[in-house]
N, C-alpha and C positions, 0 to 999 in steps of 0.2 A: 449392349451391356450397360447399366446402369452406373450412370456419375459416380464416384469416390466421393465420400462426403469432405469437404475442407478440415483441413487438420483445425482450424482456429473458429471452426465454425460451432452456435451451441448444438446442446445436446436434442434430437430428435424429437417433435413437439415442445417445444419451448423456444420461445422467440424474447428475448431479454428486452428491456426496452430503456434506450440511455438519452438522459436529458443534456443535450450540446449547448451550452450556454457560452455563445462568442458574437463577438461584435463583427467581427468580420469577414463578407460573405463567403468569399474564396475558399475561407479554412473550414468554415463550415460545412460549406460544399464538399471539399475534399474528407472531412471526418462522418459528413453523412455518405458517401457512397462507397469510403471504407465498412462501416459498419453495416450499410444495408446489403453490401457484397459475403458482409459475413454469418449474413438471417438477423441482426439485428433490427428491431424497429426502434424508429430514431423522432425525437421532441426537440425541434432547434426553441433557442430563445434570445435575441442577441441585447436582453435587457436585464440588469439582474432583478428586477422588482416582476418582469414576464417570467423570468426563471421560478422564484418564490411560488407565482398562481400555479405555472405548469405542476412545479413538484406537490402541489397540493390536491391539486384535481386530476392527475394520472400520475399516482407515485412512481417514480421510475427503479430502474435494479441500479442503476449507476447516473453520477452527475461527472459530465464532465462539462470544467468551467475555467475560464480565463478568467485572470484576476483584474487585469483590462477593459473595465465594460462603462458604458459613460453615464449612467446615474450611479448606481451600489460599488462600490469597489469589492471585490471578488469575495476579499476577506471579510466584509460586512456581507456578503449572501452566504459564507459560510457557515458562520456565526449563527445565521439567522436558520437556517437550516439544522445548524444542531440544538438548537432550542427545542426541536420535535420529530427530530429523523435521524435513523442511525446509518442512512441509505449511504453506500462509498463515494467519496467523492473524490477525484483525478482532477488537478489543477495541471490550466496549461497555463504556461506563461514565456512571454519573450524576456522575463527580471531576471536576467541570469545571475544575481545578487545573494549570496547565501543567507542572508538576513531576511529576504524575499519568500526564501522554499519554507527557512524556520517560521516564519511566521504564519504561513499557511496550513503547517503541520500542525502548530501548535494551537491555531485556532480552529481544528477538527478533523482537515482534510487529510485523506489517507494517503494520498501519496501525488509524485510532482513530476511532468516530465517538460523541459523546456524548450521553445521555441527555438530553430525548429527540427521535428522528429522523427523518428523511422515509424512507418507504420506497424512493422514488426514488432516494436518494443511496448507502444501503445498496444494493441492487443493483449499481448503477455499482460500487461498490468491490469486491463479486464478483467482476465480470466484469474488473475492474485487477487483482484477485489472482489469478484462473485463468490469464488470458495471462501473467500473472508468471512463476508457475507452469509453465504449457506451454513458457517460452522455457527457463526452467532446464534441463528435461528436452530439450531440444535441445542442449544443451549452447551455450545462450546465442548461434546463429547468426545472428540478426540483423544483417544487412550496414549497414544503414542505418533511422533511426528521422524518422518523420514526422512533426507533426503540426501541420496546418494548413497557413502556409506555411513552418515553421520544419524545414529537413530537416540531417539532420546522418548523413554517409556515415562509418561505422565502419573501411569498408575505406582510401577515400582521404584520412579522419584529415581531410573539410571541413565548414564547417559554412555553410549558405544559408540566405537569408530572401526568401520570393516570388521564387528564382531570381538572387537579389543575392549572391554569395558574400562570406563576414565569416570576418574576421582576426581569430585570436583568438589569445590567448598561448598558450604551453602548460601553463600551472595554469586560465589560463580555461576552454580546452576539454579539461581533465581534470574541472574541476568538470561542466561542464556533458556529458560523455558519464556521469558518473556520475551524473548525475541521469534521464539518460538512457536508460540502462539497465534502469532502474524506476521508468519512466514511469507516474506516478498515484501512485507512493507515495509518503508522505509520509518525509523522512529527515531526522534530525535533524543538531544543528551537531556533535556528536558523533562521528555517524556519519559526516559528510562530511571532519572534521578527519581520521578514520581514516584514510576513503577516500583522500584529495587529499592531505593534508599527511604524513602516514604517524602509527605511534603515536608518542607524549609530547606530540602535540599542542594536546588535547581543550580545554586552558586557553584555547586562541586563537579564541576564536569569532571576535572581531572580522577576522580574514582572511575566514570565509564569508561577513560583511555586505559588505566590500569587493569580493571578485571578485563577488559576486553583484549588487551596482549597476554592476561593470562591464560584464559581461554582458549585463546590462538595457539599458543604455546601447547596447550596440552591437547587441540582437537587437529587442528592445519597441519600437516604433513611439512609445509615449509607457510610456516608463520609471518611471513616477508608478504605472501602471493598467496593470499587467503581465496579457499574453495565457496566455502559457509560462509563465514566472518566476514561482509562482506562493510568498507567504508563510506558512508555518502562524503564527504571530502567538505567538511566545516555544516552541516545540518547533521547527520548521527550516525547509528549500525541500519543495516539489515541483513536477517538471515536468507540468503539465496532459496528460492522457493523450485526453480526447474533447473 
């Protein structure tokens, strides 16, 4: 009888290919035999200036990178990366420092998991960065976004819960299609001020704590222990992707 294919494994002729940029061996090791156990093919580079050549002469579907690496500091390969790449990148770090992950997000990286991690969860955010990824190159056609019983239709601008249709303002559900849009990522209050409030905003966090308990209130069943809405805890929101 023929293998079951891996629930986390990609889709059938396609073999993703993720650039692992870490300084040290061990994790590497362990991140290359997770992924190449998953049909991944895997580009180590434990420098970030080798990192920059790899992503240039085999673009990868995913970076993942430590911000720990002993020429470039993480944030200066990120940087330098989004000068000409919109490729996702996953930041690992041992900085459990919130000021650490914000500053990562904010200088392009899509999202952060810190040292050290379930292999479990690492995956999932893969597989959050590749649909990312894929909707971009669609040129972001997604009509409507689901997830659980919370749907929210992009074209007719409504947003339901188990079939309940919910009235929402128009900064409410601007936040909340923006959160929407990148489903699973994590985004900071920075980034959401951009998004929502437009730029000179960045100083007002306190608006994203306020529509986001309003939202909660009118989408969460128990707004305390949010399904959707979900907290990165002092970095921002994200909207639960599975």
């Amino acid at each position: 009888m023929p293998e079951s294919p891996r629930p986390d494994a990609p889709p059938p002729g396609h073999a993703p290919l993720a650039l692992v940029v870490e300084d040290e061996e061990p994790i590497r090791h362990v991140l290359r035999a997770t992924l190449q156990g998953q049909g991944w093919r895997v580009l180590e580079a434990a420098r970030g200036e080798d990192a920059l050549v790899h992503a240039r002469l085999s673009p990868p579907d995913v970076v993942i990178l430590d911000l720990g690496l002993p020429d470039l500091d993480g944030l200066q390969v990120t940087r330098k990366l989004r000068e000409w790449t919109t490729v996702p990148i996953l930041v690992l770090s041992a900085r459990g420092r919130e000021a650490d992950k914000v500053a990562a997000l904010d200088a392009g990286a899509d999202d952060y998991l810190t040292k050290p991690f379930g292999t479990g969860e690492l995956l999932a955010r893969l597989r959050v960065a590749l649909r990312h990824a894929a909707r971009l190159r669609a040129g972001d056609a997604d009509t409507a976004v689901e997830v659980g019983g919370l749907r929210i239709d992009l074209a007719a601008r409504r947003v339901g819960v188990d079939g309940r249709e919910v009235r929402l303002t128009p900064l409410e559900y601007k936040l909340l299609v923006t959160l929407a849009r990148q489903a699973g990522r994590v985004l900071t209050h920075r980034q959401l001020l951009r998004e929502v409030w437009g730029p000179g905003s960045e100083g007002q966090a306190h608006n994203v704590r306020v529509f986001m308990a309003q939202l909660r209130r009118k989408l969460e069943a128990d707004p305390a222990r949010p399904r959707w809405l979900l907290t990165e805890q002092g970095v921002g929101y994200r909207l639960a992707a599975e």
